[in-house]
C-alpha distance (Angstrom), angle and dihedral (degrees) to the residues before:
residue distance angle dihedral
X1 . . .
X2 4.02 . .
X3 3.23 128.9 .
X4 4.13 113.8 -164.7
X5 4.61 121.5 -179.9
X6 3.17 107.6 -124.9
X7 3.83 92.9 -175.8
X8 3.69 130.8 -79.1
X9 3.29 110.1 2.7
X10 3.94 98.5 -25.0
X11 3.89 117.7 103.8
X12 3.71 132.8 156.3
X13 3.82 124.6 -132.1
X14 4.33 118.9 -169.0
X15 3.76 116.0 -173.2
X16 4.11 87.7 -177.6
X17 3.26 112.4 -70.8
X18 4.25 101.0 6.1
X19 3.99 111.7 74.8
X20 3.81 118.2 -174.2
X21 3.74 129.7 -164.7
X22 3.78 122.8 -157.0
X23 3.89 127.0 -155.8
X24 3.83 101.5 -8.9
X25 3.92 113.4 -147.8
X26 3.80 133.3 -138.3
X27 4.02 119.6 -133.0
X28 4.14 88.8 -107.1
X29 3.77 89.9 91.3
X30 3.54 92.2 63.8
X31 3.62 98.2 -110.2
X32 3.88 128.5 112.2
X33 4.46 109.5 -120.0
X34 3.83 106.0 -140.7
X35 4.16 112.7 -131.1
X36 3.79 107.7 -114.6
X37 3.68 136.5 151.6
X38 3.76 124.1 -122.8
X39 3.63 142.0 178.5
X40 3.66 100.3 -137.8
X41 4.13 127.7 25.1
X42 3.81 117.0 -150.8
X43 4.06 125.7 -167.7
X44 3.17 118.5 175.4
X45 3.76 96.1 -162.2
X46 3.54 144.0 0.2
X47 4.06 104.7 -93.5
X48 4.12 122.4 114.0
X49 3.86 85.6 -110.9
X50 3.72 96.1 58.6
X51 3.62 104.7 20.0
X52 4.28 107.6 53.7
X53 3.49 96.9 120.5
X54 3.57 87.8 163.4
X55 3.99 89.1 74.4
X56 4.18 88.9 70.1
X57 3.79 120.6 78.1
X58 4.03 103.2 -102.0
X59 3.91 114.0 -108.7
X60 3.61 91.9 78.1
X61 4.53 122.1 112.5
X62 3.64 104.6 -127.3
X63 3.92 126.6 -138.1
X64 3.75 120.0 -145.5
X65 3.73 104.3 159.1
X66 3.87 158.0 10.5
X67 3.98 110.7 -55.5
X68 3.69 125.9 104.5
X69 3.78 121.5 -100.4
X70 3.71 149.1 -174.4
X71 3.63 127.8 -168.5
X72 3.55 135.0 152.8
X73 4.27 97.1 -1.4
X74 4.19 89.8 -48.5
X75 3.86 123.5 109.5
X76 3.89 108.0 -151.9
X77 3.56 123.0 -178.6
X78 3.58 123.6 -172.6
X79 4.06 121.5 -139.4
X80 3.96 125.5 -167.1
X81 3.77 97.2 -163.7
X82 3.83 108.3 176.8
X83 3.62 123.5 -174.1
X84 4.03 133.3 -151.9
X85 3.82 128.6 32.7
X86 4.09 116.1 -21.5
X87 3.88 91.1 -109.7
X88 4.00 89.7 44.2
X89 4.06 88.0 53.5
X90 3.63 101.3 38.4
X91 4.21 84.6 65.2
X92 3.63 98.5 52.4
X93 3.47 120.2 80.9
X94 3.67 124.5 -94.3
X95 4.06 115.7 -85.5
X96 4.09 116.6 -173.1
X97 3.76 114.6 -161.8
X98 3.58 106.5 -150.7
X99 4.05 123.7 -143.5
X100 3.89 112.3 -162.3
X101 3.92 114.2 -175.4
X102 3.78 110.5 -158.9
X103 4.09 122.8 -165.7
X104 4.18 90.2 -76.2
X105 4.05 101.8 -6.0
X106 4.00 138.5 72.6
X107 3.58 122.2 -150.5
X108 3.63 132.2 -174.4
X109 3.88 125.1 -161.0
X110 3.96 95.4 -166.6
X111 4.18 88.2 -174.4
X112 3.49 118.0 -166.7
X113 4.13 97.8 -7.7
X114 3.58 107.2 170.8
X115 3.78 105.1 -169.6
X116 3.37 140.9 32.4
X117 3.86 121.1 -85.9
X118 3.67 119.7 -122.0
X119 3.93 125.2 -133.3
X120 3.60 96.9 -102.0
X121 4.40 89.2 58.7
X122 3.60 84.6 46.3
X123 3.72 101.3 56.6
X124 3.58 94.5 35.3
X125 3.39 100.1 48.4
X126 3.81 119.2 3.9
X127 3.65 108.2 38.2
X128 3.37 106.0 122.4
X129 3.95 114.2 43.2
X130 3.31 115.5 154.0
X131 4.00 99.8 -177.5
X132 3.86 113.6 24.1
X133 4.36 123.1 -168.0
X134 3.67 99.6 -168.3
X135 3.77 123.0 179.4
X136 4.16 110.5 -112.7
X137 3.59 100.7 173.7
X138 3.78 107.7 82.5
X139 4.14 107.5 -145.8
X140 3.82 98.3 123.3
X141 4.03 89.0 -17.5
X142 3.59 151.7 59.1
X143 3.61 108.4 -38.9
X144 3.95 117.8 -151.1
X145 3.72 102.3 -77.4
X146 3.61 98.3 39.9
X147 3.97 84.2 53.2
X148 3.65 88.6 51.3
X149 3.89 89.8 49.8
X150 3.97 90.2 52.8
X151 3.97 96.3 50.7
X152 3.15 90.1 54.7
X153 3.75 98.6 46.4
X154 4.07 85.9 47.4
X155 3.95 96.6 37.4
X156 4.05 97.0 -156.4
X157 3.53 125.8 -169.5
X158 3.54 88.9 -130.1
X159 4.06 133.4 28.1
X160 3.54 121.1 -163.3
X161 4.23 114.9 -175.8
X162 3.84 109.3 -142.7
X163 4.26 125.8 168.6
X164 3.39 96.3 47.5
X165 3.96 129.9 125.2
X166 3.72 116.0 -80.4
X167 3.92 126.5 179.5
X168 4.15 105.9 -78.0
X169 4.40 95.6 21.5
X170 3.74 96.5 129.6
X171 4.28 81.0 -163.4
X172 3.80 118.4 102.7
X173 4.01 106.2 -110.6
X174 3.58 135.4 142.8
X175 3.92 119.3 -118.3
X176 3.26 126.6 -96.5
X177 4.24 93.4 -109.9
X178 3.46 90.3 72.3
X179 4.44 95.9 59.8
X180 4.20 76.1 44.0
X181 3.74 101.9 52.6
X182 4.78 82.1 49.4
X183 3.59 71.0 62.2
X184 3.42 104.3 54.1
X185 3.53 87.9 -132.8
X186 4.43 128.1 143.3
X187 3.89 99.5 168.4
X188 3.71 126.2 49.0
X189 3.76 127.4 175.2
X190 3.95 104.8 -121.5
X191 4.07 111.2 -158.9
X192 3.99 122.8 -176.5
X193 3.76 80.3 -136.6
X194 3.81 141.7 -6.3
X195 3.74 118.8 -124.8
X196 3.92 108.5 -170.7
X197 3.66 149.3 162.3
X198 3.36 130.0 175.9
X199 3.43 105.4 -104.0
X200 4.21 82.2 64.3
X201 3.70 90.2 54.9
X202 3.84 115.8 125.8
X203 3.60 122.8 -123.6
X204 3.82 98.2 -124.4
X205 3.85 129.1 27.2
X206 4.01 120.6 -63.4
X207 3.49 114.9 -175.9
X208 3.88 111.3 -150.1
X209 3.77 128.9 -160.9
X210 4.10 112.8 -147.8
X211 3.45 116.3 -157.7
X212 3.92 125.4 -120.9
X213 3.62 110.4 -92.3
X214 3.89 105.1 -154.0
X215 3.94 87.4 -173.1
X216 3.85 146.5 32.0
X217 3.96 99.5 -88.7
């Protein structure tokens, strides 16, 4: 399976001959959507830089919400974890964490989380995530030490940072060194994408930057 950053919070994942595409993005954040094709269209929630389904060539079923799904060989289930009191949650807007199991890998796209999970969300739901794209950037998500708090609580194989400030995002968003220094971490490997499979998995965390693919490669 391959995993390639679109920006943001958009990547695209291809198993052979199913593609996904999570959290599409409009042209108002500054940065330039490729044109791909996809089986299946995730969006976490319902902002113009997760939600431009318009930027994916049509054909595709689209995902909005919690459920649980399978289409083309991929089991997707769809989880609206919600953080502080009831009344507190209720008035934020809606944020679906997406679970995508692959032939031999799980990934979860946790979109524009705003809190930190507790142990009882982890073990019910979450507690065995192979490959996790977790939002570093804070904005109107997790900022670095909150992300820092939730890979540990999830304890992934892989990390991958996403929603964090790259050159030309006209949104306000830390960079990504900040969720790496939580980390304690100088070096990180940087791949244009990441092929893997489970029996390439590491045994203990590796966090992975992907570099931004301005076109369909």
């Amino acid at each position: 399976m391959e995993i390639t950053w679109f920006g943001h919070s958009c990547f695209r994942m291809r198993e052979r001959t199913v593609s996904v595409v999570t959290d599409p993005y409009s042209g108002e954040i500054g940065l330039q959507l490729p044109r791909t094709r996809a089986d299946i269209v995730t969006v976490s929630n319902n902002s113009s830089d997760h939600n431009y389904i318009r930027g994916v060539k049509s054909g595709f079923k689209l995902l909005t919400g919690p459920g649980e799904y399978e289409i083309a060989g991929v089991f997707v289930t769809g989880l609206e974890l919600r953080g502080g009191t009831k009344k507190q949650s209720l008035a934020k807007p809606r944020n679906t964490v997406f679970l995508f199991e692959f032939e031999d890998v799980t990934v979860c796209h946790l979109g524009d989380l705003d809190h930190v999970l507790t142990q009882a969300q982890v073990e019910e739901t979450l507690s065995a995530v192979d490959v996790l794209l977790v939002p570093v950037g804070a904005g109107e998500s997790l900022n670095a030490a909150q992300a820092a708090e939730v890979v540990s609580l999830l304890e992934p194989r892989i990390v991958i940072p996403m929603h964090y400030h790259v050159k030309g995002c006209t949104l306000k968003l830390d960079p990504v060194n900040k969720f790496l220094k939580e980390l304690g971490l100088e070096q990180v490997i940087t791949h244009e994408s990441l092929k893997v499979s489970h029996n390439i998995l590491p045994e203990e965390t590796l966090v992975i930057l992907l570099e931004l693919q301005s076109q369909v490669v």
